[in-house]
N, C-alpha and C positions, 0 to 999 in steps of 0.2 A: 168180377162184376157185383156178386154180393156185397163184399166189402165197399164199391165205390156208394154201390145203392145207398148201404149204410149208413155213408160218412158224407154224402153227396153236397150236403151245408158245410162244412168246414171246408172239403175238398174246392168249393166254389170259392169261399170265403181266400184260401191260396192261391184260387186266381187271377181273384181280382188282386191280390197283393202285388202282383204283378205292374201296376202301373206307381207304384210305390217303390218300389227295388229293381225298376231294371237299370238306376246309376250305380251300381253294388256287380255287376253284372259284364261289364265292359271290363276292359282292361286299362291297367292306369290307377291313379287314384287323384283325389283332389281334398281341395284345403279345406279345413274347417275352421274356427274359431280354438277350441280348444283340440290343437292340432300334434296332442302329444301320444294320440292312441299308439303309432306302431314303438315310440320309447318306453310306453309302459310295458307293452307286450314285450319288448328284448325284455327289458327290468326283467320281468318275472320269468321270463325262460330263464336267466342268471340263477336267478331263484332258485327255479328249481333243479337246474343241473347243478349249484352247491350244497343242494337238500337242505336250502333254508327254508323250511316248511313250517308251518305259514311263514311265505314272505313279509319283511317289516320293513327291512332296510335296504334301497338302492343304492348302488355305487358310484353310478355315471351322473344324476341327478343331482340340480344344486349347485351349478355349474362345475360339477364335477367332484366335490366336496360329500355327496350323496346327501341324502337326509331322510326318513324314516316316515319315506311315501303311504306304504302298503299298511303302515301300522294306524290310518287315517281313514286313508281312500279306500272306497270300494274295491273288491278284490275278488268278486267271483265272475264279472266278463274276462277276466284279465288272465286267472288259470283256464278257462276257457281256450283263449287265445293263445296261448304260451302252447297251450299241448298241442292245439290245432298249426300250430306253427311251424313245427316240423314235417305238415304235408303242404300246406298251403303256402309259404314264406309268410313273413311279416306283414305285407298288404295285405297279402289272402286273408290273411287272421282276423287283421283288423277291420276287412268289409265281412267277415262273418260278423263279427261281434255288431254289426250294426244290422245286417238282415235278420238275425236272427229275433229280435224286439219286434220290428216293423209287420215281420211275418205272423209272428208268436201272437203279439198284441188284442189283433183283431179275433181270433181262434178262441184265447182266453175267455173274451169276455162272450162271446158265445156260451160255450160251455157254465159259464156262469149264471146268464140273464136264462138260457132252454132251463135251466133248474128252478128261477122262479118264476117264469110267466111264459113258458113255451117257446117249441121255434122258429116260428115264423116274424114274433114279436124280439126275438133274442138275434135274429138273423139284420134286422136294422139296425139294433144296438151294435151287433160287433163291428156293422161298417161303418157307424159313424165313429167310433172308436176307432181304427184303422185309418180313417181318414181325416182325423182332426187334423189341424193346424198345426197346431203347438207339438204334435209327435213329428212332423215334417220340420219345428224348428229346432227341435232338437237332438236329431240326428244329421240333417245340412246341413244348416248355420252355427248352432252351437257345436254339433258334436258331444253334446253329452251323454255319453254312452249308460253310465251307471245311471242315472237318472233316468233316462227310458226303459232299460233293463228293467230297474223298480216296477215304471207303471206297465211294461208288460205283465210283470208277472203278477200286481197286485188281484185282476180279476180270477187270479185261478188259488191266490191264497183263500179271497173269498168263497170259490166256491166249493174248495176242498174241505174247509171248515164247517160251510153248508149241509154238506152232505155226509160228513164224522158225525154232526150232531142228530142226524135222520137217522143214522144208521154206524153205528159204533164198530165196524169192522177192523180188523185189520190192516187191507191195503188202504182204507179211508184215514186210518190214527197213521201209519207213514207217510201218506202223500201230505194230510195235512204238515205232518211235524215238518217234512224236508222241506214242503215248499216255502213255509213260515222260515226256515233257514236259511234257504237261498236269498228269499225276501231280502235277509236282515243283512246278505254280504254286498248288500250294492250301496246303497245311496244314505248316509246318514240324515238327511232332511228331508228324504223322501217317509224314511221311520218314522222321523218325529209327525211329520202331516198326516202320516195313513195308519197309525198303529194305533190312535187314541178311538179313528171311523173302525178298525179293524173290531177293538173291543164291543164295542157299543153294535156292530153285526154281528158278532158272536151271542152279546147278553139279548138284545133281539129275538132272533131265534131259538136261543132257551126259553126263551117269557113265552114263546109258540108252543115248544114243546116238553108246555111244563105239566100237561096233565097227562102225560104218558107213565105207561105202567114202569118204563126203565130211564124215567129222565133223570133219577139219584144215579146211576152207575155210569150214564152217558155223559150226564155233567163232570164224573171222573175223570172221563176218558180224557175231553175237551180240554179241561184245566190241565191233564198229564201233558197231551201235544202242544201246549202252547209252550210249557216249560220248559218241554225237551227241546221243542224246536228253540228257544231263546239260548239254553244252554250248549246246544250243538253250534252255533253263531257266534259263542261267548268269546272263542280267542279272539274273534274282531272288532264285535262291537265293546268288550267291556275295555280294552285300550285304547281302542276309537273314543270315546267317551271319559274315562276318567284320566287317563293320560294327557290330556291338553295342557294341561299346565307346565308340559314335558317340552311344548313349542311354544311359538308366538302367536296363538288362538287369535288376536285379535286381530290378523290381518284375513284371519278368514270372514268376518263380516265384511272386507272391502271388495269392493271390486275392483278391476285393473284399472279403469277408464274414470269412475268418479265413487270416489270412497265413502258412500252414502248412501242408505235403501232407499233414502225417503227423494231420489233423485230417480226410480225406479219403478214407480207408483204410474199406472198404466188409466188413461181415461174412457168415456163411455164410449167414445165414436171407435177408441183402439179397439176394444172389446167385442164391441156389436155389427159398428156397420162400417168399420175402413176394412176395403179388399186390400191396400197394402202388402208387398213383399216385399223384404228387403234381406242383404246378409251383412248391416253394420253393426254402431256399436249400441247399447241403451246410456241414452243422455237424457238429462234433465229436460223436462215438459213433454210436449207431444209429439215430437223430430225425431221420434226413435229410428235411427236405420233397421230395426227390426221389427216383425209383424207378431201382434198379442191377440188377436183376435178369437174368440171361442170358435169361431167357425158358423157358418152357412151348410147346412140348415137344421147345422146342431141345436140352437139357443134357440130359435123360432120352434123346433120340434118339442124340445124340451117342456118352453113354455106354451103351448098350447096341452102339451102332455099335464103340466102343472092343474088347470084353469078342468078340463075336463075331469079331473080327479078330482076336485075341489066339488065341480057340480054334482058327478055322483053319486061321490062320500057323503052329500048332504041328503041324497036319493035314499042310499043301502043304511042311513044312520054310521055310517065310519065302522059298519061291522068288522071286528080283529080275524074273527075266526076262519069268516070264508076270503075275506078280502085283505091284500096287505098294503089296508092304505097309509099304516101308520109308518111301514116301511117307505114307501113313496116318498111321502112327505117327508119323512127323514131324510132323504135325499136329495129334495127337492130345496130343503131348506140348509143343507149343506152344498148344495149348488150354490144358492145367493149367497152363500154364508162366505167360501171361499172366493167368490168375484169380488165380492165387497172391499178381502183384503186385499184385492190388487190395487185398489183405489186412495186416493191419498185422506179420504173423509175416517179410514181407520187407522191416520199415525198414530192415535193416540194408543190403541192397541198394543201399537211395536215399541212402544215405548216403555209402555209397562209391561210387555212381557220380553224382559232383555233378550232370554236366550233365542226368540223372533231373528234377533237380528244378523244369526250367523245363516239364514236364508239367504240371505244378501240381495235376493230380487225378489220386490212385494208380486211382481209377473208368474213365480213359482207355483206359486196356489194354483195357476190353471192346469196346471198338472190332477191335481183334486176337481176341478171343475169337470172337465173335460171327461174326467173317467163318470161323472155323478150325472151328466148332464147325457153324454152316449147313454148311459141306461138309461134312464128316462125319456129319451128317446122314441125307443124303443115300445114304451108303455102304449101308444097311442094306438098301435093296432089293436088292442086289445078292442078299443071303443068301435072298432069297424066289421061290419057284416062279412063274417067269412067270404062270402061271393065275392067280394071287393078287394079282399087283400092282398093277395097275389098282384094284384093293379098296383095298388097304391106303394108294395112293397119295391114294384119293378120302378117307379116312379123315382120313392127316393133313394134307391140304392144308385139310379142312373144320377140324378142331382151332385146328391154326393161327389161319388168320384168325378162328375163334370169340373163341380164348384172347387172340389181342390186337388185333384190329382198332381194340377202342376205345380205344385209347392215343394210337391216330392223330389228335388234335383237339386244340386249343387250348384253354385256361383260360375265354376267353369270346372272343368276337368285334363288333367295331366296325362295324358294317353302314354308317355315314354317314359313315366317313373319305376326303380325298381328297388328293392329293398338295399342295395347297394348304396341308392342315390342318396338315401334318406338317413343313413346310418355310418356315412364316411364325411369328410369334410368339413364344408361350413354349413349346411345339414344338421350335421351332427353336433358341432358348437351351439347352433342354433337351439335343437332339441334341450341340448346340457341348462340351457339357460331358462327354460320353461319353467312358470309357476314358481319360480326361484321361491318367492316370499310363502310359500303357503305353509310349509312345512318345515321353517328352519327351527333348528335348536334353539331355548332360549336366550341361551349365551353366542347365538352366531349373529354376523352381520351380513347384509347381503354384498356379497359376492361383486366385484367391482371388473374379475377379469377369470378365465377358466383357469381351476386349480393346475398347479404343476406338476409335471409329470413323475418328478423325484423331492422326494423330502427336501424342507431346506434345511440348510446347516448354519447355524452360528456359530463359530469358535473354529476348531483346529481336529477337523473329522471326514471321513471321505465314504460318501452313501452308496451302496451298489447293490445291484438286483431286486430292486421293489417292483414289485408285485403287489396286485390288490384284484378280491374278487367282490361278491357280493354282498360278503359276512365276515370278511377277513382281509388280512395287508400282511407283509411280511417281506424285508428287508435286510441286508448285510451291513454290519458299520463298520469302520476302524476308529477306533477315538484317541487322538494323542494327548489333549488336552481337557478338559473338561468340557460338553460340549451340548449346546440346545438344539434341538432338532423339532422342527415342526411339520408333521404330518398332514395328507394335501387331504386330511377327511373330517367332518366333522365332530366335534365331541357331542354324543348325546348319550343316555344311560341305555344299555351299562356297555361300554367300550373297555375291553379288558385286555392290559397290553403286558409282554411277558418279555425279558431279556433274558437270552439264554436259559429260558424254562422258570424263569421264576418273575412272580407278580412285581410290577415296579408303578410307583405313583405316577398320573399326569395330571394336565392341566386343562384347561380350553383357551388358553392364552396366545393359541398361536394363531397365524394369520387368519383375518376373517371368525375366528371362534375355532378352529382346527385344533385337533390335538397336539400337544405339547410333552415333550419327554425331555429331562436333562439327563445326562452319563458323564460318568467319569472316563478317566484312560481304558479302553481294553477293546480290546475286538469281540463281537456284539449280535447275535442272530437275535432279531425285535419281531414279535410277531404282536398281532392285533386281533382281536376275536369281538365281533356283537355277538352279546348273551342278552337273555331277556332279565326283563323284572320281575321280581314276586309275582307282583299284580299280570304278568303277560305267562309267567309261567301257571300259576294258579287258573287263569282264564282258557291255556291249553289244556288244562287237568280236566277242569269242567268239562269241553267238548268230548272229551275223550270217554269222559266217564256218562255221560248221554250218551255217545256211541254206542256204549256197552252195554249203557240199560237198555236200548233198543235191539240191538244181539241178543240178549235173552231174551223181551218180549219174543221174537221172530219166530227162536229156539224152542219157546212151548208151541208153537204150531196152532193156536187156538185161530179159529174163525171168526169168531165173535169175542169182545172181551165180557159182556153183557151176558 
């Protein structure tokens, strides 16, 4: 009873989560847009039953040719799911990996807003946060899991960083470092959007707590955990990142349906006042089959939250000390700031900032909106006579889930499917064929049919017992004549192919960009190994060696570092 007393806000905050996750909850599963979560999940079970750790490379992926998913994509729902997989099967997994945002989401940003403006005020923000729009379209319609992953977890990087630099502890320097890690394994655009607001809350709050007797040793701290935590990330993000030039980067500014952002660019009426829902595709002008809307009574809360701050701040003179209005307004003005670029009035924007355009939808930003706008939110009770607020809190918290709960559900639902169904057949070609262009080598071509199931042979040679797992192939030849042989996997660095134990040249010449081996006369054990690169093993050293500095922090036991 103590504990529920406690926690009796978050606990409530669970409940209501409930009208959000009871399609997660049934049995069955249904389609999403990007409908390859339970292929990624096998992927990385592979993974990690050949102790390809960290996973890079899939096998099945690519129309069977594999190609070096994991060294891109987000990868920490994915080990999530992989390990939960073996209690739950493959769908279990993958409706974990999506309850677990939806639920988390709202909880976070609690925890966050109770640290700067109390609970009651913190308790509106998490549910308008829990209840946006745009996290309903992207775990329904989209299915982008890493991507909501991100903004669940963004308000608790905030406010773990919050509360490292109030109070220099020990469990606050791990919570911050890990959560800043976990951060950085999900969503590469979600970093780029939220890690530049991430710095500027960090230096914020210094410039607050900068007349304090231990801000030199607490600024230590800070600057340590961001470090570590970037370096403990490093095996994924520094390959994720400097690696591109390893695939065909450019087709990740496309999108599948019309290969263009500026076809993407979302108007006033999508934004503010069409109730719209839809689960098609984003087309050019205002016929989107899908819904961009900041939500009801997000954007009306916000901006009255806005307009009152404003009158105040002009009341208290914009006092820093006792009031955080400059915080606000920073928020505030990252609210407009981020909507703006949904709009087509900022191509000129995406134009000069090229690396913009591997966003791919200008609609993305309300991901940033939506978390800046929830908080702000929020702010408004502050303006209101205690006596009232309990009223006004029961008000909009009923709004809310009224105005959007039903967005929270899937298109239709598959009550008979089972991991069986999805992962045998034309299912499973299906799957094979997914995202084909995102992640090819830069010597491959796309895939015209699913790779074959045994080497091909050119010349005068007979191929038996090929095998292939998720990091390796390996095969029997006879060769009577000199003889090409083209292997059904991708050539990408570093593929290291051995005959009879010893290193032999290839090629990428073979079908589709696959690897290429010639031999001469002799009978032939071929085996194939992915190794990493400098640059991928150097980026493993890194984590490792973060690891260890934090094992020894742990190891002096100290309470305080301060």
């Amino acid at each position: 009873m103590t504990f529920i007393l406690r926690y009796k806000i978050p606990i409530l905050l669970l409940l209501l989560s409930g009208f959000i996750v009871w399609p997660l909850l049934v049995p069955g599963f249904f389609r999403v847009q990007d409908y390859l979560q339970v292929m990624r999940i096998y992927e990385m079970r592979r993974c990690i039953e050949d102790l390809q750790i960290p996973c890079r490379w899939v096998a099945d992926m690519g129309s069977g040719y594999g190609f070096p998913l994991f060294n891109y994509y987000g990868v920490f729902p994915y080990y999530i799911a992989a390990i939960s997989s073996y209690f739950l099967g493959f769908i279990g997994a993958a409706k974990l990996i999506f309850f677990l945002p939806l639920v988390l989401g709202g909880v976070f940003m609690y925890f966050l807003a109770k640290e700067v403006f109390g609970k009651e005020a913190a308790f509106v923000s998490a549910v308008l946060y829990a209840f946006a729009p745009y996290r309903a379209l992207d775990i329904y319609v989209r299915g982008s899991i890493t991507e909501v992953f991100a903004m669940a977890l963004m308000p608790l990087v905030f406010y773990f960083f919050l509360i490292l630099i109030k109070s220099a502890s020990l469990v606050n320097f791990l919570a911050a470092t890990f959560t800043l890690a976990i951060f950085l394994l999900n969503h590469n655009l979600m970093t780029m959007l939220f890690l530049p607001l991430l710095i500027v809350w960090v230096i914020y709050w210094l410039f607050i707590q900068r007349k304090t007797s231990r801000f030199g040793k607490n600024l230590a701290v800070v600057f340590l955990s961001l470090v570590l935590g970037f370096l403990l990330a490093s095996f994924f993000i520094l390959p994720a990142y400097f690696e591109q030039n390893l695939i065909q980067a450019e087709n990740l500014k496309e999108s599948e349906f019309i290969p263009n952002f500026r076809a993407h660019f979302v108007t006033v009426n999508q934004l503010f006042f069409s109730r719209f829902w839809g689960y098609g595709a984003s087309i050019w002008g205002d016929q989107d089959g899908l819904s961009f809307q900041v939500g009801w009574p997000h954007w009306q809360l916000a901006l009255i939250a806005g307009c009152l701050l404003l009158i105040q701040g002009f009341k208290d003179r914009f006092s820093l000390r006792e009031k955080n209005y400059l915080l606000y307004f920073i928020f505030f003005a990252v609210s407009v700031a981020s909507l703006l670029m949904t709009h087509n009035k900022t191509a000129f924007v995406w134009e000069l900032i090229g690396k913009l355009q591997f966003v791919q939808f200008p609609w993305r930003f309300l991901s940033v909106a939506i978390f800046f706008v929830s908080f702000l939110g929020g702010v408004i009770v502050l303006f209101i006579k205690s006596r009232y607020r309990v009223y006004f809190i029961v008000i909009i918290t009923f709004l809310t889930v009224f105005l959007n709960f039903r967005y929270f559900q899937p298109e239709y639902y598959k009550n008979n499917q089972s991991d069986k169904d999805l992962l045998t057949g034309s299912e499973w070609e299906f799957y094979q064929q997914g995202s084909l262009t995102d992640y090819l080598p830069k010597a491959a071509r796309k895939p015209t049919k699913i790779a074959p199931g045994m080497p091909i042979v050119k010349g005068d040679a007979k191929v038996e017992n090929f095998t292939k797992s998720s990091n390796k192939f390996k095969f029997r030849v006879e060769v009577k004549n000199r003889a090409i042989i083209d292997i059904p996997v991708f050539d990408f660095p570093i593929w290291k192919i051995l005959a009879n134990g010893k290193a032999i040249e290839h090629s990428d010449k073979g079908e589709f960009g696959s690897i290429r081996i010639e031999l001469s006369p002799g009978s032939y054990i071929v085996n194939g190994y992915f190794e990493n690169t400098w640059l991928r093993t150097a980026a493993n050293s890194l984590s490792l060696i973060a690891a260890g500095v934090i094992l020894l922090i742990i190891l002096r036991r100290k309470h305080n570092f301060v």
